[in-house]
C-alpha positions as MATLAB code, in Angstrom:
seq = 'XXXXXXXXXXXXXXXXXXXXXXXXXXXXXXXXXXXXXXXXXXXXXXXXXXXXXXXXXXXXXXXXXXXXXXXXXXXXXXXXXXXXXXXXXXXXXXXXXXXXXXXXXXXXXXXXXXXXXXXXXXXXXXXXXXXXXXXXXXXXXXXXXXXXXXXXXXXXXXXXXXXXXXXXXXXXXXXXXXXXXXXXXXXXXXXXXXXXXXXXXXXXXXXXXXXXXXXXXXXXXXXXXXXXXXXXXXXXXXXXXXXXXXXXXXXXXXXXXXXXXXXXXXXXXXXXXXXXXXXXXXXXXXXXXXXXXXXXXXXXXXXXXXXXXXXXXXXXXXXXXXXXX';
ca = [
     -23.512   61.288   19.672;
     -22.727   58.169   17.482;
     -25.342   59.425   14.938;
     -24.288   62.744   15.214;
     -20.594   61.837   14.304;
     -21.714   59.181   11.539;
     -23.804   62.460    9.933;
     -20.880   64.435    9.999;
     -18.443   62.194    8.338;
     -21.361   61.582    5.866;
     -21.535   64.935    4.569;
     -18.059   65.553    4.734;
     -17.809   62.233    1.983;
     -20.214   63.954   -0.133;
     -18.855   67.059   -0.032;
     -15.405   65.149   -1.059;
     -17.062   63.279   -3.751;
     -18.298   66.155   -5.471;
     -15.071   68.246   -5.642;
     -13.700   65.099   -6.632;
     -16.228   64.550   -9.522;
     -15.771   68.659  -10.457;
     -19.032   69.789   -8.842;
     -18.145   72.804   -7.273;
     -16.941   74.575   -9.740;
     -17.414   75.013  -13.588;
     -16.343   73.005  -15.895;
     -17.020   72.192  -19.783;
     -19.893   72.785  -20.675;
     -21.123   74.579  -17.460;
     -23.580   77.557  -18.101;
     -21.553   80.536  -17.314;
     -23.481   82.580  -15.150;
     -25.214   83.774  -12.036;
     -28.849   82.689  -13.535;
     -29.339   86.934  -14.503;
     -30.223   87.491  -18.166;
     -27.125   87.240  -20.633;
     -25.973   90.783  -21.828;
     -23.894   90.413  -24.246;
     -21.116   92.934  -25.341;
     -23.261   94.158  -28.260;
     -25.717   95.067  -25.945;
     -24.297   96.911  -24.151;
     -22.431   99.244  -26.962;
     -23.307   99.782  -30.476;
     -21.387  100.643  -33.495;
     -19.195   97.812  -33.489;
     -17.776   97.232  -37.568;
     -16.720   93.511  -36.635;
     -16.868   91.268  -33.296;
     -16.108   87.345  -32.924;
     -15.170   84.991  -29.779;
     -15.488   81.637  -29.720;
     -16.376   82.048  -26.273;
     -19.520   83.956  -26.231;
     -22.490   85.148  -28.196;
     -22.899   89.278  -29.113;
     -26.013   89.989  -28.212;
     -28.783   88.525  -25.943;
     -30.688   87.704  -29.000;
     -27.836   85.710  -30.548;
     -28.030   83.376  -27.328;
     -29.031   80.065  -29.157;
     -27.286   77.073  -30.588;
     -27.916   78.574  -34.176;
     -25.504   81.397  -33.662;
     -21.850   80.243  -35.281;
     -18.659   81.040  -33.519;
     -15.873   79.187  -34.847;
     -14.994   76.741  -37.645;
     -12.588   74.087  -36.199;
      -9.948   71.723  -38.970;
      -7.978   69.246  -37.866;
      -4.608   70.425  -36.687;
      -2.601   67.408  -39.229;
      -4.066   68.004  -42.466;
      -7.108   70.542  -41.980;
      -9.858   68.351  -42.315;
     -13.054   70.431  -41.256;
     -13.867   68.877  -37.855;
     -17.080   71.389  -37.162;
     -18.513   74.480  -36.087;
     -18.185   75.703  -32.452;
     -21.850   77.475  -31.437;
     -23.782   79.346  -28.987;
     -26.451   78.243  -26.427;
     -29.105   79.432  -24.959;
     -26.378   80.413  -21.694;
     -25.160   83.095  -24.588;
     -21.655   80.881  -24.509;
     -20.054   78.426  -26.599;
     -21.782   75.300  -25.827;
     -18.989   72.662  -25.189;
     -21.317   70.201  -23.791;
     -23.898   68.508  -26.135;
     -23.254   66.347  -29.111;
     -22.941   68.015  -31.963;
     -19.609   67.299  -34.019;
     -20.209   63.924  -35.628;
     -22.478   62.701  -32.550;
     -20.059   64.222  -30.017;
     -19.028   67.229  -28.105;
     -16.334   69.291  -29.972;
     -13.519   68.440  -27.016;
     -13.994   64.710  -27.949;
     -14.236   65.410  -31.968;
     -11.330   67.493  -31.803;
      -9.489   64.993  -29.551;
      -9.801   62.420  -32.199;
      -9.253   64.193  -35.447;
      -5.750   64.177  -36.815;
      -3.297   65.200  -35.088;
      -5.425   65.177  -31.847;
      -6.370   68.732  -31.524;
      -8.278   71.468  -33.472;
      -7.143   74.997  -35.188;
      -9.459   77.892  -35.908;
      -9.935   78.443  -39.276;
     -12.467   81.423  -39.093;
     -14.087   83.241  -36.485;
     -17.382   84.442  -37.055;
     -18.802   88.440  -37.332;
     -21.530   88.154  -35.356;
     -22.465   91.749  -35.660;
     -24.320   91.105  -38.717;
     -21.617   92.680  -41.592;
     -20.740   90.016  -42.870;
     -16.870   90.784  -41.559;
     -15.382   87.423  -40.879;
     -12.262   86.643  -39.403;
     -10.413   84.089  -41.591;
      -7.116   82.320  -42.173;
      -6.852   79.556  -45.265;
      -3.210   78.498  -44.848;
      -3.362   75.863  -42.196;
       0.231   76.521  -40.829;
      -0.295   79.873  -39.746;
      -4.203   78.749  -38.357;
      -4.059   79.608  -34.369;
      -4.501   76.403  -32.375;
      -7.972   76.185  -30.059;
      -7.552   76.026  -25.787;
     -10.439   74.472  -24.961;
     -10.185   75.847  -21.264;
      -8.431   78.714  -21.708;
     -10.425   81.215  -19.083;
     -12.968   80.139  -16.735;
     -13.864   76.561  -18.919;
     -13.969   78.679  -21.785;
     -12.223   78.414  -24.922;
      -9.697   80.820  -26.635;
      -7.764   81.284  -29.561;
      -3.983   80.702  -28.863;
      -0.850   82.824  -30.954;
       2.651   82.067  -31.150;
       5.185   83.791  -33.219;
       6.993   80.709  -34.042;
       3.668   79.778  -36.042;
       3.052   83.223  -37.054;
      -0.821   82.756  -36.290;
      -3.482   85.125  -37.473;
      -7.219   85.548  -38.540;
      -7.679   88.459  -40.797;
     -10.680   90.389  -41.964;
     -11.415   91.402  -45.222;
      -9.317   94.334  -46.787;
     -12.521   96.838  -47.590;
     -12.625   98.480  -44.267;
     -11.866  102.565  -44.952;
     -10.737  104.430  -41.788;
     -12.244  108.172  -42.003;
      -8.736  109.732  -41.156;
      -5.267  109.130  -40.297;
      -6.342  110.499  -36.637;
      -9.336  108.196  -36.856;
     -11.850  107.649  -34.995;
     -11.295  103.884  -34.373;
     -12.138  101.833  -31.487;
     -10.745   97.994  -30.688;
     -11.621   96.208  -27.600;
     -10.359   92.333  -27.022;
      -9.660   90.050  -24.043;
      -6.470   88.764  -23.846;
      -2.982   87.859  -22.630;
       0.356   87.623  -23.368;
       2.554   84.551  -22.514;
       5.666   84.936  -23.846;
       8.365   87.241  -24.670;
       7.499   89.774  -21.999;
       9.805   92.800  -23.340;
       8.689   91.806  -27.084;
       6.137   94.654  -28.885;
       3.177   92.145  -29.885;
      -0.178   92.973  -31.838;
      -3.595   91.353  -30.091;
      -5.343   93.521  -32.832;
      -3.633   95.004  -36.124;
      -4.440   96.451  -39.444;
      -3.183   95.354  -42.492;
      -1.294   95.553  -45.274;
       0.083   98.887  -44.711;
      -0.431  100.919  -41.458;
      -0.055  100.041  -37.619;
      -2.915  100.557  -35.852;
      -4.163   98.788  -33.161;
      -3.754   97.397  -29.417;
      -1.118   94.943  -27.540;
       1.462   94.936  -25.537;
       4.639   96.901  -25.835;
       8.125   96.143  -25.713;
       8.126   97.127  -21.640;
       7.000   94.184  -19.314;
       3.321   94.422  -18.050;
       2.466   97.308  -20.380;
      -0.265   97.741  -23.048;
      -0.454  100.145  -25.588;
      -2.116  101.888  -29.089;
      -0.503  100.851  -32.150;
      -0.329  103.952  -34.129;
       2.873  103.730  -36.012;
       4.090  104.404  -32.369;
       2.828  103.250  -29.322;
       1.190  105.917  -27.860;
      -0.537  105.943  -25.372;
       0.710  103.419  -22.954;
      -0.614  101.989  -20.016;
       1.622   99.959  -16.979;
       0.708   97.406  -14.375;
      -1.124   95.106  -16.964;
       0.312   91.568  -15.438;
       2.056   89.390  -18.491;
       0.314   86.235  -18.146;
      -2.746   86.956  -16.995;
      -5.994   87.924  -18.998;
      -7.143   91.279  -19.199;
      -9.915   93.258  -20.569;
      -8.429   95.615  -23.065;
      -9.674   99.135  -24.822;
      -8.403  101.393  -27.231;
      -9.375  104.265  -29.161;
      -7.537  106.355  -32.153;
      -8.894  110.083  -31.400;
      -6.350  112.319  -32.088;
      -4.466  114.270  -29.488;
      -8.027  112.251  -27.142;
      -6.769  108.814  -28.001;
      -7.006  106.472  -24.839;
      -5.415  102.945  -23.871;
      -7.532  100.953  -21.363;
      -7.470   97.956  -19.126;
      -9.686   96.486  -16.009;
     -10.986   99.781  -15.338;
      -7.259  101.605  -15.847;
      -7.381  104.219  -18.400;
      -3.998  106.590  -20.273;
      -4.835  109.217  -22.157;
      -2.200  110.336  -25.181;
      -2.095  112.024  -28.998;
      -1.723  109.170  -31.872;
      -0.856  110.880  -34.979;
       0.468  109.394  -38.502;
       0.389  108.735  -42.284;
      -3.032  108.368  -44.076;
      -3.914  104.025  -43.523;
      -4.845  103.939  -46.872;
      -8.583  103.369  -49.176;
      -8.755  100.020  -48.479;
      -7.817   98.468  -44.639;
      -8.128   95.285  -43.079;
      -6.951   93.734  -39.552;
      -5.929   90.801  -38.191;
      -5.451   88.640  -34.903;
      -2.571   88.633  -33.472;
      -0.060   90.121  -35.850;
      -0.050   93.665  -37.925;
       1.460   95.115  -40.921;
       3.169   93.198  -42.768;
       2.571   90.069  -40.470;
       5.047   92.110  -37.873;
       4.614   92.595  -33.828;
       3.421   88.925  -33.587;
       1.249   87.315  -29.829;
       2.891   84.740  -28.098;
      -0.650   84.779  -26.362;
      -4.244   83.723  -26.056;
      -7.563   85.593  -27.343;
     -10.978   85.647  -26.098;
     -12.508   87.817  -27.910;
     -12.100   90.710  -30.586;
     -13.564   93.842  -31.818;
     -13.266   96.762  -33.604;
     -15.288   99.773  -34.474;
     -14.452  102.134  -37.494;
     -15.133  105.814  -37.807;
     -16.162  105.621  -34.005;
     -14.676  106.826  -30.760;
     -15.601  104.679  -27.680;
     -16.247  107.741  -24.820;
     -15.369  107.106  -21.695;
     -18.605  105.200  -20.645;
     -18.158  103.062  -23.514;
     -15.230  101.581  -22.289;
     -16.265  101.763  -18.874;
     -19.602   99.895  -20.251;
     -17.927   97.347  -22.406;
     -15.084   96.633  -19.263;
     -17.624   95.899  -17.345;
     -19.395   93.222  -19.422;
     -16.045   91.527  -20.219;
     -15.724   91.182  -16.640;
     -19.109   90.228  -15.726;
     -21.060   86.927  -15.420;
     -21.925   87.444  -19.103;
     -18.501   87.454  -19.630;
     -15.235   86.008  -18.027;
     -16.040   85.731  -14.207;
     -17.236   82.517  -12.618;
     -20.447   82.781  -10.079;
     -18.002   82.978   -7.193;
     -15.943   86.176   -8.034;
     -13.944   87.694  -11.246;
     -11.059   85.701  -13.019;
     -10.050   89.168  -14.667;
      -8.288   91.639  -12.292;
];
């Protein structure tokens, strides 16, 4: 019974030293996923125009520490610190050396100011579509563990924050088709309309969150249509699609149906990150990801499809259950 009871107590200190040393669960650096193939969000939908993270990787192929995500400046004075990348997990690799002999936490840790800003985030869908910002000021600040040990891009409106795309994208109509798809949250401002996605220079179109609590909505000069129960503060996987009087708002599986109608959006379109028109509706929130897909309508698999990844292994849920509702 004495060696009995010394066993116990044994395990029970290792099982206490490894929470305490972060072993049972993921941390920086940890391979995101269940040990099934990476499927990433281009795989499982095509037709995207433009898609970055600096997250995750596109496509299974892309799943390799060539594969750029995000360029990273000092947040005092904009120094380039270096280039956040994929691995062969198909996310961001956070854990080996590669920013000046170390990982890109400790690089950014000790560059001025003591923390990094995204300065572009990288089209990975192969057009070239990059997802820039020059003026350091209004750069969006890096969270290195923003959603399951994964980093995202954070917005405030006080630092009017964006990354924009170039202005040569040409929407087929004023009733589109157009399809956006991001993972995000808001976390601040609650009753505030706020842009995750936006075009600019001259027409609102787009998805975020309304001027209502815990509601989402297309940007289409109005907001129509909306969708409710989408928890402020938390992430969520977010759809929408310009169609006409078959235009659709989604989140985590929800879906509202509604007509978005408007003025022409001009020859020449581009969009940006959190902020639209104008540099209006700006996120007090954080960004995993962002998409969009001109001259194309998402069906109703589509966004079923592309939910699901977002809320898969490949994407934003742990090995032991979903951190997106």
């Amino acid at each position: 019974m004495k060696r009995l009871g010394l066993a116990i107590a044994f395990c029970f200190s290792l099982i206490a030293g490894a929470f305490a040393q972060g072993g049972m669960g993921p941390g920086p650096g940890t391979v995101h996923s269940s040990g099934a193939a990476y499927s990433g969000i281009g795989d499982t939908v095509s037709g995207w125009t433009t898609w970055a993270s600096c997250a995750r990787v596109f496509t299974a192929a892309q799943a390799n520490t060539s594969t750029s995500l995000c360029d990273l400046v000092a947040v005092t004075g904009g120094a380039a610190v270096c280039t956040l990348r994929g691995s062969s997990s198909g996310f961001v690799d956070l854990a080996a050396s590669y920013c000046a002999g170390t990982t890109p936490a400790a690089a950014c840790a000790a560059a001025s100011g003591g923390s990094c800003k995204v300065s572009k985030g990288y089209d990975q869908t192969g057009n070239a579509l990059d997802w820039t910002q020059a003026t350091l000021a209004n750069m969006p600040p890096l969270t290195f563990s923003a959603l399951n040990g994964l980093p995202g891009v954070s917005c405030t409106s006080a630092g009017a924050h964006r990354l924009d795309t170039p202005q040569t994208l040409t929407p087929t109509s004023s009733a589109g088709p157009m399809s956006f798809s991001s993972v995000a949250k808001r976390t601040a401002n609650f009753t505030s309309k706020q842009a995750v996605i936006g075009a600019q220079p001259v027409q609102s179109i787009g998805i975020g969150f309304t001027a209502s609590a815990s509601t989402i909505g297309l940007f289409y000069i109005s907001v129509v249509p909306t969708l409710g129960s989408v928890a402020d503060n938390s992430f969520h996987a977010i759809q929408g699609v310009v169609s006409g009087a078959s235009s659709v708002i989604a989140a985590d599986g929800a879906t509202s149906t509604g007509t978005a109608t408007g003025s022409a959006p001009g020859a020449s379109q581009g969009f940006r990150l959190c902020r639209d028109q104008g540099g209006g509706n700006p996120l007090d929130g954080v960004v995993m990801e962002f998409g969009l897909a001109i001259s194309t309508a998402f069906s109703g698999a589509n966004i079923t499809a592309v939910d699901a990844n977002q809320r898969s292994t490949s994407g934003y849920c742990a090995v032991n259950g979903c951190t997106l509702p």
